[in-house]
C-alpha positions in Angstrom: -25.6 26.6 -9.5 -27.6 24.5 -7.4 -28.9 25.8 -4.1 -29.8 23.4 -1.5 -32.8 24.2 1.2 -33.4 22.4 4.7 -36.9 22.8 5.9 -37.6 23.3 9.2 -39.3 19.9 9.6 -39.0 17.4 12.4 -39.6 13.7 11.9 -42.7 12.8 14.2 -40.3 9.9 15.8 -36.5 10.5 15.8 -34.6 8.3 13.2 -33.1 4.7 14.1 -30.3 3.8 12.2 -29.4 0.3 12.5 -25.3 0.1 11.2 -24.6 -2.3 8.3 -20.8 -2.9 8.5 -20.6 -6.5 7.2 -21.9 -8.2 4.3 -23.7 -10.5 6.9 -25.6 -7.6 8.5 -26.7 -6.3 4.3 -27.9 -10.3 3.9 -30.1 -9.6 7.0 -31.1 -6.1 5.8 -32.3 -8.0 2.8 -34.3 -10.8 4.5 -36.0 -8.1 6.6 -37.0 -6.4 3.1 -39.7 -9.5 2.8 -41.3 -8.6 6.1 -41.1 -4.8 5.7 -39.6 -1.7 3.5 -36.0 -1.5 4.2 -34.0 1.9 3.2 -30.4 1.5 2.9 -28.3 4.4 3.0 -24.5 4.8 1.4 -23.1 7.5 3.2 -19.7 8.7 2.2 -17.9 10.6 5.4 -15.5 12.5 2.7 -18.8 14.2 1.1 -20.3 17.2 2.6 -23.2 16.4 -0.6 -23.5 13.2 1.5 -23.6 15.0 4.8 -26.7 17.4 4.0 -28.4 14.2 2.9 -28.0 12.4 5.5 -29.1 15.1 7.9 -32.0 16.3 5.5 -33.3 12.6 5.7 -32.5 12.6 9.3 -34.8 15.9 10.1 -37.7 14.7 8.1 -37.9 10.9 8.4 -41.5 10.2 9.1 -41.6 6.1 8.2 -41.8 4.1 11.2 -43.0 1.2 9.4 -39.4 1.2 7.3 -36.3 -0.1 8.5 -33.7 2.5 8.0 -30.0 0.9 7.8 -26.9 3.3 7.4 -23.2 2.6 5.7 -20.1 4.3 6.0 -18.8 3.0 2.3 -15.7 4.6 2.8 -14.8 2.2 6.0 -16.9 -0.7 4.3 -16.4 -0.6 0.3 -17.1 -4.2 -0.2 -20.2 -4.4 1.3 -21.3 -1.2 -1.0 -20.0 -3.1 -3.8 -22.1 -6.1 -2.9 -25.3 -3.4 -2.7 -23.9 -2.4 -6.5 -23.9 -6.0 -7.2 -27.0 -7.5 -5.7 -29.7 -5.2 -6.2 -28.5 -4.6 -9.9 -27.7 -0.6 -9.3 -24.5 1.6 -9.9 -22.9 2.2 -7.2 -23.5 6.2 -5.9 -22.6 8.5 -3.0 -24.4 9.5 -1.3 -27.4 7.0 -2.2 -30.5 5.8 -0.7 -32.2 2.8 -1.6 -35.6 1.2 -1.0 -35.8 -2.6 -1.1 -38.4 -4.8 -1.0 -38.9 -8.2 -1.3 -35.3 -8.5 -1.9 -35.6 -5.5 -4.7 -34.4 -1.8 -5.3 -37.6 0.1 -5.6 -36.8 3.1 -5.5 -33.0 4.8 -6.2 -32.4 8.0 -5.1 -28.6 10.1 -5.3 -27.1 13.3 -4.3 -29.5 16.3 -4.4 -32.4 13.8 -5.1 -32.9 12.2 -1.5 -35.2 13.3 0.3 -37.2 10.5 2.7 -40.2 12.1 1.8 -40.4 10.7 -1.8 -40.5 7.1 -0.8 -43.1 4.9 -1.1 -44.0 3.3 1.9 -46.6 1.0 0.6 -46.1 -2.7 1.0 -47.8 -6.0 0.0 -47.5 -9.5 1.6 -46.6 -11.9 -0.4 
């Protein structure tokens, strides 16, 4: 059995979301992954896995230097599937993503998100 813990820990800055519905607005998550870390997070509203994760990531988001974008996969598949496709990763719910440069960096799924274990670290090209 698996037993899941929230902390009580507040993010330092309350969480932005920016919405990616469209395939457009992933391209443009993608461009802004060469300025800055992007997170991308496949949220599945059927999933109550997916539900502690997103509010576990939402209580102890403390990365104000990466751009956080949030997906309902069940209302927008295709652009999940273009995620799968484009970043070379199989497709999970709930998942979180880090991209830079254009590139997964880190993948994290189910039990195993937690914003805490991304690397925030990022180099200019």
């Amino acid at each position: 059995m698996v037993e899941v813990v929230f902390l009580a820990h507040k993010s330092i800055e309350p969480m932005e979301w920016n919405e990616m519905e469209t395939r457009k607005d992933f391209e443009r998550a993608l461009e802004r992954s060469h300025q800055q870390p992007v997170m991308l997070f496949k949220h599945s509203t059927r999933c109550p896995v997916s539900s502690m994760a997103r509010k576990l990531t939402e209580q102890r988001w403390n990365h104000p230097g990466i751009a956080a974008y949030h997906l309902d996969l069940i209302a927008h598949r295709d652009v999940s599937n273009a995620i799968a496709e484009v970043l070379a990763v199989e497709h999970e719910s709930p998942q979180m993503l880090l991209v830079k440069h254009g590139m997964a960096t880190q993948v994290l799924s189910h039990y195993g998100i937690d914003p805490v274990e991304l690397d925030a670290t990022f180099v200019v090209e």
